[in-house]
N, C-alpha and C positions, 0 to 999 in steps of 0.2 A: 187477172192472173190465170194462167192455164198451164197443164199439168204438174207437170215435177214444182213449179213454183209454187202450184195454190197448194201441192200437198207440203212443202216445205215452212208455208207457211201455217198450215194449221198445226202442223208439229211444235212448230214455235208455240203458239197459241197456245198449245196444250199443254205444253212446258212451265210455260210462264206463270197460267193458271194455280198448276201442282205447284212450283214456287211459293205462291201466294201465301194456298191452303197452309204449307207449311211451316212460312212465318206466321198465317195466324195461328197455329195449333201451338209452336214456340211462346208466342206473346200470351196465349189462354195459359198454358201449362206452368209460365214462368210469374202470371196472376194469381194462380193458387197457390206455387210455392212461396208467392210471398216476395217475388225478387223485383227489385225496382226497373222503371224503364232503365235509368242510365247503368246500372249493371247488366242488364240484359244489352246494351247497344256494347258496354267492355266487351262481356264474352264472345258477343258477335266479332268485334274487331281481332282477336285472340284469335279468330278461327278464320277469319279470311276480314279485310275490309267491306263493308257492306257498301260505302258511296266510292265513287271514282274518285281518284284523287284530283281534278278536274271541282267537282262540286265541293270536297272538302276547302279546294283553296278559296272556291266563291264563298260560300260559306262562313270563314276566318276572314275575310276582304268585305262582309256585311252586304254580300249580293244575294241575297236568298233566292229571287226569280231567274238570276242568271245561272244559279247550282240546282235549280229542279230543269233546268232546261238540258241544261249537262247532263243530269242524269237521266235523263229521257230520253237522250240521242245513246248516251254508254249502256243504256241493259233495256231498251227500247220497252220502256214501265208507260201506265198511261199516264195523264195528269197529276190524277188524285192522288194512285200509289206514292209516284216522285214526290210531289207535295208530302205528303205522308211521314216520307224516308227521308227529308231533309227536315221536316219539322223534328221529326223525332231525332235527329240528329243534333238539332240545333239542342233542342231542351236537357239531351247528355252530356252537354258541354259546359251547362250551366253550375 
């Protein structure tokens, strides 16, 4: 990549990162108060959808690797995170 794209790209990067930091500071804070994962994923839904709706229907359809893939082309996360965000998705629903 070269110019305006490699810097558009690390913008990205950098974004995504601070995203990150965020949700974990959310997940730490909502640890201490005591709030459960699957109330922490309500509140999140309350405030915006956190999966695409793309993975949520893989996800109700029993595709788990087909809804981290979804979500990895829709908010371009890496592996791990997707995996992460559909696990803990999965385990809100239970």
């Amino acid at each position: 990549m070269f110019g305006r794209a490699a810097q558009q790209q690390k913008q990205i990067e950098t974004l995504q990162a601070h995203i990150r930091r965020l949700e974990n500071l959310v997940d730490e804070l909502g640890a201490r108060a005591g709030v459960s994962d699957a109330e922490l994923l309500r509140l999140r839904d309350q405030v915006g959808p956190r999966l695409p709706e793309e993975s949520r229907r893989l996800v109700a359809e029993g595709k788990p690797i087909q809804a981290i893939k979804a979500y990895r082309i829709h908010t371009g996360a890496g592996l791990k995170e997707a995996k992460d965000a559909i696990d803990q998705y999965r385990a809100g629903q239970g």
